[in-house]
PDB file of N, CA, C and O in Angstrom:
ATOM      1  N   UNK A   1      -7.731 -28.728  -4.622  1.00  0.00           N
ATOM      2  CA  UNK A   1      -7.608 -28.272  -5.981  1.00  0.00           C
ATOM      3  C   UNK A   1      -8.921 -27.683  -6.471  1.00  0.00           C
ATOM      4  O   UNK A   1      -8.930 -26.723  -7.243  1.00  0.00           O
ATOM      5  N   UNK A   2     -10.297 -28.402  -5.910  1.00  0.00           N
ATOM      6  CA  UNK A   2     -11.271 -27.653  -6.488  1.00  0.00           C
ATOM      7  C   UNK A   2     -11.650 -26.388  -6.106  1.00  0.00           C
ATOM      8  O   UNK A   2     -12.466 -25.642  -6.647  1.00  0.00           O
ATOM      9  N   UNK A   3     -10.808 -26.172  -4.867  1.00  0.00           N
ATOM     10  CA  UNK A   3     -11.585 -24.667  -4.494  1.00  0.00           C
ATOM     11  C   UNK A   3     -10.598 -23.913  -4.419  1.00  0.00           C
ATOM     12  O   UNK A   3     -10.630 -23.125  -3.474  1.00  0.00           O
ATOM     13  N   UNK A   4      -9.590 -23.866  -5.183  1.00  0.00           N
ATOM     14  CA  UNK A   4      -8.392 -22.838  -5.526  1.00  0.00           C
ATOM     15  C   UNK A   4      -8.243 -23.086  -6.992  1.00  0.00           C
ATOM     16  O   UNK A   4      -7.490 -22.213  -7.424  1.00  0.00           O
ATOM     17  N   UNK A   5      -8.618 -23.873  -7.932  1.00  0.00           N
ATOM     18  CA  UNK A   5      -8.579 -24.164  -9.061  1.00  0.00           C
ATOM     19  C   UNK A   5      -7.268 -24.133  -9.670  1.00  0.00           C
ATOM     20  O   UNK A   5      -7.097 -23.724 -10.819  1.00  0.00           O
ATOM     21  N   UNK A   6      -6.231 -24.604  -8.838  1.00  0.00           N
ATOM     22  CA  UNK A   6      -5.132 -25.010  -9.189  1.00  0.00           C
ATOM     23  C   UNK A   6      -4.726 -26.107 -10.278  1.00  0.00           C
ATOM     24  O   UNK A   6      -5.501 -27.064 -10.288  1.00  0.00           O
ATOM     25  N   UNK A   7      -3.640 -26.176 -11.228  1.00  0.00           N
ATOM     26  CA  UNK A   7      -3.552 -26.890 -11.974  1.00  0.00           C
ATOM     27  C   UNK A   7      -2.356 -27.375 -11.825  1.00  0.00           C
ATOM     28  O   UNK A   7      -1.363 -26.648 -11.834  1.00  0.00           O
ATOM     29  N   UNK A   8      -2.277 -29.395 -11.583  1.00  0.00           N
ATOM     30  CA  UNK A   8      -0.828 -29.936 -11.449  1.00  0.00           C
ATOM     31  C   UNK A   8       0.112 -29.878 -12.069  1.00  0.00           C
ATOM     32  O   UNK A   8      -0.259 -30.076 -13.226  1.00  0.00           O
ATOM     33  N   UNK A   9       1.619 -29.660 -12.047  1.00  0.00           N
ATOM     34  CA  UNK A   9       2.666 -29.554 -12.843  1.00  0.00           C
ATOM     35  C   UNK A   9       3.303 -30.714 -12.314  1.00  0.00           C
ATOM     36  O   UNK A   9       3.285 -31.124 -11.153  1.00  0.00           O
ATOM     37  N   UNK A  10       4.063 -31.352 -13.662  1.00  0.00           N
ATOM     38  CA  UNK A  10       4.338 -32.594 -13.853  1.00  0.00           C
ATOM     39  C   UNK A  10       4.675 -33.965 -12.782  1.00  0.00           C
ATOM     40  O   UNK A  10       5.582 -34.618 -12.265  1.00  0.00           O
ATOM     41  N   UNK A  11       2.771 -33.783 -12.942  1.00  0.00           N
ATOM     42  CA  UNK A  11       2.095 -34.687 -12.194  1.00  0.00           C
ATOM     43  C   UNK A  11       0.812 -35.694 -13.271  1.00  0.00           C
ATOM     44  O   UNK A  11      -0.345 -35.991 -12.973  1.00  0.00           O
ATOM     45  N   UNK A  12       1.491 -35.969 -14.381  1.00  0.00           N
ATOM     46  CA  UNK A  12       0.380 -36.701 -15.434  1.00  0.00           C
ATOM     47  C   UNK A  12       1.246 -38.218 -15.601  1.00  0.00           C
ATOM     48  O   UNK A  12       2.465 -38.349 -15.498  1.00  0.00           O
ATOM     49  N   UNK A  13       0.442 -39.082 -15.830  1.00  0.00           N
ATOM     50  CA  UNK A  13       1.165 -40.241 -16.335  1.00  0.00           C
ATOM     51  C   UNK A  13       2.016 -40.328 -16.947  1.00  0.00           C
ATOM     52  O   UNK A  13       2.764 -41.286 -16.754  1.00  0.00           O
ATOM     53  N   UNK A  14       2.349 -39.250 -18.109  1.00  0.00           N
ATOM     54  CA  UNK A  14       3.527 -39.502 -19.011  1.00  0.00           C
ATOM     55  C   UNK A  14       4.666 -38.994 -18.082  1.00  0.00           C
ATOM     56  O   UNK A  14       5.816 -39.433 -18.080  1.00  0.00           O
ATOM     57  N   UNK A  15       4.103 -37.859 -17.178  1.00  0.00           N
ATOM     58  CA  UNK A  15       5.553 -37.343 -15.823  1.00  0.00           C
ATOM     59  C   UNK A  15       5.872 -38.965 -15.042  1.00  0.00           C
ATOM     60  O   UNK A  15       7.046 -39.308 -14.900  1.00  0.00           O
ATOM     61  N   UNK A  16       5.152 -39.549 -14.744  1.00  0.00           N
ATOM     62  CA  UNK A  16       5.011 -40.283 -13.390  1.00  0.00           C
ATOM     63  C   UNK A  16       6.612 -41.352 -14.863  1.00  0.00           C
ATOM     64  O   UNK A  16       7.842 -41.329 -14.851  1.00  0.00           O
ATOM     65  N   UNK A  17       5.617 -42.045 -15.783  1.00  0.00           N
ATOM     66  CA  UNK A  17       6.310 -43.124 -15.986  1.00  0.00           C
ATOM     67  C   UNK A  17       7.700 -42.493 -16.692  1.00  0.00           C
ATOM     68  O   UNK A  17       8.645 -43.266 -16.847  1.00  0.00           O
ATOM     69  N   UNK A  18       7.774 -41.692 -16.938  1.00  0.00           N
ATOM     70  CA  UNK A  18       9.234 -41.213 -17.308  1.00  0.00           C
ATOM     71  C   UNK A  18      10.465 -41.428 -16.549  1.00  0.00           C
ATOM     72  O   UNK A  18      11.560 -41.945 -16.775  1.00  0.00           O
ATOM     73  N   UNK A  19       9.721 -40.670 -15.273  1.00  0.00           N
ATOM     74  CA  UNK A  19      10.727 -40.967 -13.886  1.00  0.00           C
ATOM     75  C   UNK A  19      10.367 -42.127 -12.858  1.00  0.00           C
ATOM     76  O   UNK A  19      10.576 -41.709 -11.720  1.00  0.00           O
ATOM     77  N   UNK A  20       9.971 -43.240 -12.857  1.00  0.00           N
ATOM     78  CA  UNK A  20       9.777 -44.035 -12.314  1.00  0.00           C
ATOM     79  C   UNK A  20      10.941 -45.362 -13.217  1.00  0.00           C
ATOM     80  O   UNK A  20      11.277 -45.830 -14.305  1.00  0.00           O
ATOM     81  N   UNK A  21      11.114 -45.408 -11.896  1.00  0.00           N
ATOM     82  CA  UNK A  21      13.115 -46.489 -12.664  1.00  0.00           C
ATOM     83  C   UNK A  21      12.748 -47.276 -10.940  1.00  0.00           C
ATOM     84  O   UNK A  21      11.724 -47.957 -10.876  1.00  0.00           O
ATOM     85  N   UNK A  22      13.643 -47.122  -9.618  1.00  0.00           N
ATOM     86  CA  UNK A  22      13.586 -47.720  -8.658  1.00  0.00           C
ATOM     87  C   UNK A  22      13.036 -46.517  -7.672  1.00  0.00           C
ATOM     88  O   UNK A  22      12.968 -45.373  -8.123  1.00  0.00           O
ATOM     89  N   UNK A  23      12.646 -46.803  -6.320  1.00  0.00           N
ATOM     90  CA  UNK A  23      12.156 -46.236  -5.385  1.00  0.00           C
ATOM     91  C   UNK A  23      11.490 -47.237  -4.168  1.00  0.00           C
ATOM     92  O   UNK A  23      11.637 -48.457  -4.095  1.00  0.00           O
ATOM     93  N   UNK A  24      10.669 -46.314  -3.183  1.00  0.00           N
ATOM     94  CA  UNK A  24       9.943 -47.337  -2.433  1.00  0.00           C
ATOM     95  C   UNK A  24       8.600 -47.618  -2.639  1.00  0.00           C
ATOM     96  O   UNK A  24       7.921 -46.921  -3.393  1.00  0.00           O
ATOM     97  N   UNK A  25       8.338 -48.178  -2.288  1.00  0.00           N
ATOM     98  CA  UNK A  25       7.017 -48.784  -2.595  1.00  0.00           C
ATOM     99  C   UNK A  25       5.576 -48.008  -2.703  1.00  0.00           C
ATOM    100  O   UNK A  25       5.324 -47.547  -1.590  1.00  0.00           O
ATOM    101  N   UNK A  26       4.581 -47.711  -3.609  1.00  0.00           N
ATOM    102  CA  UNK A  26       3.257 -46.647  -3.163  1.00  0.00           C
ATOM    103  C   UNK A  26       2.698 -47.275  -2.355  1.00  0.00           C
ATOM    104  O   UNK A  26       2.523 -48.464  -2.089  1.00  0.00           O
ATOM    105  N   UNK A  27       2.283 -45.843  -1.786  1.00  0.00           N
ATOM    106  CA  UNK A  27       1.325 -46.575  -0.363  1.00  0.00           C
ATOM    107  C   UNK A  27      -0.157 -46.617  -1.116  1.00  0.00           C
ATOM    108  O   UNK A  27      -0.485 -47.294  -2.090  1.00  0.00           O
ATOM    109  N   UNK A  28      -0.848 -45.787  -0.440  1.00  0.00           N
ATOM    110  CA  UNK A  28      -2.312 -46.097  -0.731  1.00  0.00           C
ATOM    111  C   UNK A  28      -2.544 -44.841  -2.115  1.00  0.00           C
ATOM    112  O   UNK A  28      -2.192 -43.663  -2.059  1.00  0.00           O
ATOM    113  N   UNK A  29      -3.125 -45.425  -3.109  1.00  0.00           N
ATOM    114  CA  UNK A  29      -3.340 -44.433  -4.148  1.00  0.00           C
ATOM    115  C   UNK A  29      -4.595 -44.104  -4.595  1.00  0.00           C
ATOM    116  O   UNK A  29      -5.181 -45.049  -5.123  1.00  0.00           O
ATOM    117  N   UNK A  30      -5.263 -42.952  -4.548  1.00  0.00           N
ATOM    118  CA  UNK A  30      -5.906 -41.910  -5.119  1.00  0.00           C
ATOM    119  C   UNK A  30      -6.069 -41.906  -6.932  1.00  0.00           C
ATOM    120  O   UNK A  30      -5.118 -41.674  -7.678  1.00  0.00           O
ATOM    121  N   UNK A  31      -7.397 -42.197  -7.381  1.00  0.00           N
ATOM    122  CA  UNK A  31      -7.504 -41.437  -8.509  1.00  0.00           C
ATOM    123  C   UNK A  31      -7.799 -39.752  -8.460  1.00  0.00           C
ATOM    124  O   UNK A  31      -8.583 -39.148  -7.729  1.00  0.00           O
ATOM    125  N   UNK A  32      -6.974 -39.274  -9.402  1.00  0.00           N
ATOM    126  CA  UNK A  32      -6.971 -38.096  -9.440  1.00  0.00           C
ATOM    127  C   UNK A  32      -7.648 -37.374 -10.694  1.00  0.00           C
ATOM    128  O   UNK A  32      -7.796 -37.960 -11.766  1.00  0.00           O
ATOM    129  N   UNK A  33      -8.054 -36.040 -10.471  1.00  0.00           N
ATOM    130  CA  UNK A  33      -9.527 -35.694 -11.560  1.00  0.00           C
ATOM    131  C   UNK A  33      -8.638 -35.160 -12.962  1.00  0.00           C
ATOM    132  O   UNK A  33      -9.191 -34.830 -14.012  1.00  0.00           O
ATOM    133  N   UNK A  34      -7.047 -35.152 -12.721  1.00  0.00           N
ATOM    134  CA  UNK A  34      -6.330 -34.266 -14.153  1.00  0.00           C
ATOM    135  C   UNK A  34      -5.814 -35.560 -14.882  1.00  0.00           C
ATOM    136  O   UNK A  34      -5.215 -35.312 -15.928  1.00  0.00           O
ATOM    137  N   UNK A  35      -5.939 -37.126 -14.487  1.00  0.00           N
ATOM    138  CA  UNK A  35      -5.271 -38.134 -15.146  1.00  0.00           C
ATOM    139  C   UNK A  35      -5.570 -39.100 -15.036  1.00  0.00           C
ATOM    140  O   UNK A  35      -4.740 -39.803 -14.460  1.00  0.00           O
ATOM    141  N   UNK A  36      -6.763 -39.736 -15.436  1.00  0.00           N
ATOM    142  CA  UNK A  36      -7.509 -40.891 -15.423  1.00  0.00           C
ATOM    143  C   UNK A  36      -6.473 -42.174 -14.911  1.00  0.00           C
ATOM    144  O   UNK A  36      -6.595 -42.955 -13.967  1.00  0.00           O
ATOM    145  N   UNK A  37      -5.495 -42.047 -15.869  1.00  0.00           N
ATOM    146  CA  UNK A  37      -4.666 -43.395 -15.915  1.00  0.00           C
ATOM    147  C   UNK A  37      -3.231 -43.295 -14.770  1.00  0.00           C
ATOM    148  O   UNK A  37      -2.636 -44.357 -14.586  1.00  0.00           O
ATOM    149  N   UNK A  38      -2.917 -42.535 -14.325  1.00  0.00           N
ATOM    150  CA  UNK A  38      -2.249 -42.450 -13.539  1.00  0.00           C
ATOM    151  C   UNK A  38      -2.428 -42.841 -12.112  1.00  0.00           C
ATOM    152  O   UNK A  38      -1.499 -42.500 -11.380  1.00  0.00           O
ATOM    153  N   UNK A  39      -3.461 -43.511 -11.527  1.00  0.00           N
ATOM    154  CA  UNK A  39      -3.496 -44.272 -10.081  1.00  0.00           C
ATOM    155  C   UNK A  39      -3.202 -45.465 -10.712  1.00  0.00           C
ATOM    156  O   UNK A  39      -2.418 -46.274 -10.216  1.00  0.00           O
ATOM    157  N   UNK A  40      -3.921 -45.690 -12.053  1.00  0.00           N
ATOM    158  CA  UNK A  40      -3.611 -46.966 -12.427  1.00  0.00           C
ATOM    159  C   UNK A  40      -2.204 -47.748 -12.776  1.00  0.00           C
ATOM    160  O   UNK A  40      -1.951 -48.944 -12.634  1.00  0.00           O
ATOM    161  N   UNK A  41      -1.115 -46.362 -13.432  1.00  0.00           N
ATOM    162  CA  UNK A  41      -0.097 -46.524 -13.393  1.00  0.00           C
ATOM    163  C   UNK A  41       1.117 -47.055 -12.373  1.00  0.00           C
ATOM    164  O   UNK A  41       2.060 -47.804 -12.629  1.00  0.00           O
ATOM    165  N   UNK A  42       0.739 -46.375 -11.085  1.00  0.00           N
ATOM    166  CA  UNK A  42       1.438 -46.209  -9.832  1.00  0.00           C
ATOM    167  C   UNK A  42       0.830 -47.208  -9.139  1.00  0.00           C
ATOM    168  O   UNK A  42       1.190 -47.197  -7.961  1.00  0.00           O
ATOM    169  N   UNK A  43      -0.105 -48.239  -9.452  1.00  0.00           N
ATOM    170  CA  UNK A  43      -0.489 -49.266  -8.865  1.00  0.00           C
ATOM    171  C   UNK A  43       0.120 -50.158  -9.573  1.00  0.00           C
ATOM    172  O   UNK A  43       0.828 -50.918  -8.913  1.00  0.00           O
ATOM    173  N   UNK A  44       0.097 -50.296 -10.478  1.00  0.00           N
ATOM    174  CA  UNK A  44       0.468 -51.212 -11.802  1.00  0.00           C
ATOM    175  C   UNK A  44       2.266 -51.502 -11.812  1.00  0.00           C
ATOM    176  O   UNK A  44       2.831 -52.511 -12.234  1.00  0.00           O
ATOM    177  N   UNK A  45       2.798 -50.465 -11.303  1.00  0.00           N
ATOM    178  CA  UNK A  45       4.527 -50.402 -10.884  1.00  0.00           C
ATOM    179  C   UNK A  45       4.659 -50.723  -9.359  1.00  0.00           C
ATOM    180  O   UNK A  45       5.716 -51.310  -9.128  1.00  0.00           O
ATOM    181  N   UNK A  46       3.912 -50.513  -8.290  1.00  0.00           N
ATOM    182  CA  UNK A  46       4.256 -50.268  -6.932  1.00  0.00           C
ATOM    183  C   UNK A  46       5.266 -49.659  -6.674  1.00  0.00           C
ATOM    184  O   UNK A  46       5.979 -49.912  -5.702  1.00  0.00           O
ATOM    185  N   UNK A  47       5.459 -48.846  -7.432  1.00  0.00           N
ATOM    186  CA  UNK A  47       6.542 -47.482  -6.998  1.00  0.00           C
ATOM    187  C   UNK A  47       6.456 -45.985  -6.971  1.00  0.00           C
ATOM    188  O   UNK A  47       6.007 -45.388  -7.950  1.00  0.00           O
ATOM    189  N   UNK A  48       6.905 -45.285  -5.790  1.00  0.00           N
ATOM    190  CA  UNK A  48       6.654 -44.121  -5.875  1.00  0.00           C
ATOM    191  C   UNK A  48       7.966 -43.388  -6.127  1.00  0.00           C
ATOM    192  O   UNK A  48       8.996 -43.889  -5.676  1.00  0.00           O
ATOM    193  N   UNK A  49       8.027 -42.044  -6.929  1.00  0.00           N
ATOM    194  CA  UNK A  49       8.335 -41.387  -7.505  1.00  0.00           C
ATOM    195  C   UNK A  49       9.001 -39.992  -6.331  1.00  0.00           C
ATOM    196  O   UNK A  49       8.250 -39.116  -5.901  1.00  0.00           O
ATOM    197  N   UNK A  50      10.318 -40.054  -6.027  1.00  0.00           N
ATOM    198  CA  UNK A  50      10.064 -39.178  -4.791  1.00  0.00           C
ATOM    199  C   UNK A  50      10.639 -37.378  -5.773  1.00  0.00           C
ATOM    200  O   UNK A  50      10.903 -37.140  -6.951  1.00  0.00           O
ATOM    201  N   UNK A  51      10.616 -36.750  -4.862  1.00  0.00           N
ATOM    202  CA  UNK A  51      10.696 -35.529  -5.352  1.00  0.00           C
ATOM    203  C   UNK A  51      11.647 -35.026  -5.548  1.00  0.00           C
ATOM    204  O   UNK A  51      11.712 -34.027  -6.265  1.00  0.00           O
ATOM    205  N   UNK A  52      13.118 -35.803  -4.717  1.00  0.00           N
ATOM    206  CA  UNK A  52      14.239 -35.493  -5.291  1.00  0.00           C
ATOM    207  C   UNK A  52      14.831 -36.402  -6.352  1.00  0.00           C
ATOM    208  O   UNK A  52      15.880 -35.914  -6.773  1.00  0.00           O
ATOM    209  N   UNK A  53      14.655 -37.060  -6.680  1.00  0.00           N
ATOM    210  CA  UNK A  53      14.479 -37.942  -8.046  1.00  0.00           C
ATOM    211  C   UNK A  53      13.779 -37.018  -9.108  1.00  0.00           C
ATOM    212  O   UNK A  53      13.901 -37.467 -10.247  1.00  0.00           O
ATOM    213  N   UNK A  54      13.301 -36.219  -9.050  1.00  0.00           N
ATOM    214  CA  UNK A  54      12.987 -35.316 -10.261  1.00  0.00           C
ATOM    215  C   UNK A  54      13.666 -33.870  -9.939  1.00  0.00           C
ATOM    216  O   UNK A  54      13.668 -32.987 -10.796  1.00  0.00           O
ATOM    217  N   UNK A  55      14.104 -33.729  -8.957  1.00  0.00           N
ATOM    218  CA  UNK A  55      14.436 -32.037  -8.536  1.00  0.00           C
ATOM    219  C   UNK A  55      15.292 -31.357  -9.580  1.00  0.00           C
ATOM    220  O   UNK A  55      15.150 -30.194  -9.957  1.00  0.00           O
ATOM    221  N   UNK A  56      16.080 -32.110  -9.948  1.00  0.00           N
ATOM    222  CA  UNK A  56      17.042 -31.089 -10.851  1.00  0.00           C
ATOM    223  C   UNK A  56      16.458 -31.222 -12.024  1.00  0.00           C
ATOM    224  O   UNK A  56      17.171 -30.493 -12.713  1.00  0.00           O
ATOM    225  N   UNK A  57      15.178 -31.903 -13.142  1.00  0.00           N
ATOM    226  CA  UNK A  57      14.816 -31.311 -14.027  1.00  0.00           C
ATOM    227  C   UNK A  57      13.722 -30.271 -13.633  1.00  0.00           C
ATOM    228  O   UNK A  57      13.831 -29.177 -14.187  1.00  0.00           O
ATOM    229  N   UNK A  58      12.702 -30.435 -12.779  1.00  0.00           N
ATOM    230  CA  UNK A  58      12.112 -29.422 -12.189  1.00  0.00           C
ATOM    231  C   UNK A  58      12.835 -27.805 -12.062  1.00  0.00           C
ATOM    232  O   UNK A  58      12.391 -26.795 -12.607  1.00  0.00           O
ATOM    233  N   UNK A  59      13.650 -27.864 -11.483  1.00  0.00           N
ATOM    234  CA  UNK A  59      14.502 -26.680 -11.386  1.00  0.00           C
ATOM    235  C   UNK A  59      14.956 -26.172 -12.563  1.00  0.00           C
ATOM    236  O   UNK A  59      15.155 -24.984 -12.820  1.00  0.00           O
ATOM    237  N   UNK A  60      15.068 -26.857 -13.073  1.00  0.00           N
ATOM    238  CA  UNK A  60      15.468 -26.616 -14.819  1.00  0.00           C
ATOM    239  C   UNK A  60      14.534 -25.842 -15.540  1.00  0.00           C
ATOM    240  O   UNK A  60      14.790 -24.811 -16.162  1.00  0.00           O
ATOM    241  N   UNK A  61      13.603 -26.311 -15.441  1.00  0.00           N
ATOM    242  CA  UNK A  61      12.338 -26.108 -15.838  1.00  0.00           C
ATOM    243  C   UNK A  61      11.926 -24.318 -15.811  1.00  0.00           C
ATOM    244  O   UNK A  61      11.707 -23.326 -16.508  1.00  0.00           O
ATOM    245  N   UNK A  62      12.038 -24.889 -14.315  1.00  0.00           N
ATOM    246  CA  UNK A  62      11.610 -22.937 -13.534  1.00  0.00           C
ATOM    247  C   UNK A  62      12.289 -21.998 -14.338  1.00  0.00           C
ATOM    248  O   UNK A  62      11.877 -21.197 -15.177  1.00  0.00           O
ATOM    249  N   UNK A  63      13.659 -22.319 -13.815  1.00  0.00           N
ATOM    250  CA  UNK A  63      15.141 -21.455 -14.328  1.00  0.00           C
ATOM    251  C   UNK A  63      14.892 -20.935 -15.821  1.00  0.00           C
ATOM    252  O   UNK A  63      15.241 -19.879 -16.347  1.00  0.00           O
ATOM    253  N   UNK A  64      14.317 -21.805 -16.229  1.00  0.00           N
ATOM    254  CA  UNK A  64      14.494 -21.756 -18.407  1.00  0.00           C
ATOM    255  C   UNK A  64      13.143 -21.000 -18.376  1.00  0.00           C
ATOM    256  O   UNK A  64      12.617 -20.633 -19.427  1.00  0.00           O
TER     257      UNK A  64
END
Protein backbone atom coordinates (compact mmCIF):
# COMPACT_ATOMS: atom_id res chain seq x y z
CA UNK A 1 0.00 0.00 0.00
CA UNK A 2 2.82 2.39 0.64
CA UNK A 3 4.36 2.28 -2.61
CA UNK A 4 1.24 2.35 -4.83
CA UNK A 5 -0.62 4.59 -2.42
CA UNK A 6 -3.62 2.70 -2.59
CA UNK A 7 -6.58 3.29 -0.43
CA UNK A 8 -8.76 0.29 1.38
CA UNK A 9 -12.41 -0.12 0.50
CA UNK A 10 -14.55 -1.43 3.10
CA UNK A 11 -11.90 -2.55 5.08
CA UNK A 12 -12.37 -0.10 8.44
CA UNK A 13 -13.74 -1.30 11.70
CA UNK A 14 -17.13 -0.04 11.25
CA UNK A 15 -16.94 -2.52 7.68
CA UNK A 16 -15.34 -5.40 9.69
CA UNK A 17 -18.02 -5.23 12.73
CA UNK A 18 -21.07 -4.78 10.62
CA UNK A 19 -20.43 -8.01 8.85
CA UNK A 20 -18.97 -10.09 11.37
CA UNK A 21 -22.10 -12.45 12.76
CA UNK A 22 -20.38 -16.28 12.42
CA UNK A 23 -17.30 -17.49 10.41
CA UNK A 24 -13.90 -19.19 11.06
CA UNK A 25 -11.64 -18.30 13.25
CA UNK A 26 -8.68 -15.17 12.57
CA UNK A 27 -5.53 -16.39 12.13
CA UNK A 28 -2.67 -14.18 12.85
CA UNK A 29 -3.57 -10.35 12.76
CA UNK A 30 -1.80 -7.31 11.53
CA UNK A 31 -2.30 -3.74 12.67
CA UNK A 32 -3.04 -1.84 9.81
CA UNK A 33 -1.92 2.03 9.06
CA UNK A 34 -5.91 3.12 7.72
CA UNK A 35 -7.58 1.73 11.23
CA UNK A 36 -6.04 1.82 14.44
CA UNK A 37 -8.84 -0.21 16.06
CA UNK A 38 -9.50 -2.78 13.74
CA UNK A 39 -6.68 -5.64 14.61
CA UNK A 40 -8.04 -4.93 17.84
CA UNK A 41 -11.47 -5.66 16.76
CA UNK A 42 -10.78 -8.99 14.88
CA UNK A 43 -8.84 -10.13 17.86
CA UNK A 44 -11.37 -9.16 20.31
CA UNK A 45 -14.20 -11.44 18.13
CA UNK A 46 -11.80 -14.29 16.79
CA UNK A 47 -13.57 -14.13 13.65
CA UNK A 48 -12.84 -13.61 10.22
CA UNK A 49 -14.97 -11.98 7.82
CA UNK A 50 -14.78 -13.94 4.45
CA UNK A 51 -15.39 -12.24 1.16
CA UNK A 52 -18.31 -13.95 0.11
CA UNK A 53 -20.17 -12.99 3.15
CA UNK A 54 -19.97 -9.45 1.93
CA UNK A 55 -20.03 -10.06 -2.00
CA UNK A 56 -23.42 -9.11 -2.83
CA UNK A 57 -23.31 -5.70 -0.96
CA UNK A 58 -19.93 -5.03 -2.50
CA UNK A 59 -21.31 -5.61 -5.91
CA UNK A 60 -23.99 -3.39 -5.12
CA UNK A 61 -21.91 -0.91 -4.36
CA UNK A 62 -19.84 -0.98 -7.77
CA UNK A 63 -23.13 -1.41 -9.84
CA UNK A 64 -24.84 1.91 -8.05
Amino acid sequence: MARTSVTPWRMTSADYLRAVSQGPPVGRVSDVPWDAALAAHMTETGITVLEERVAAELLDEIAG
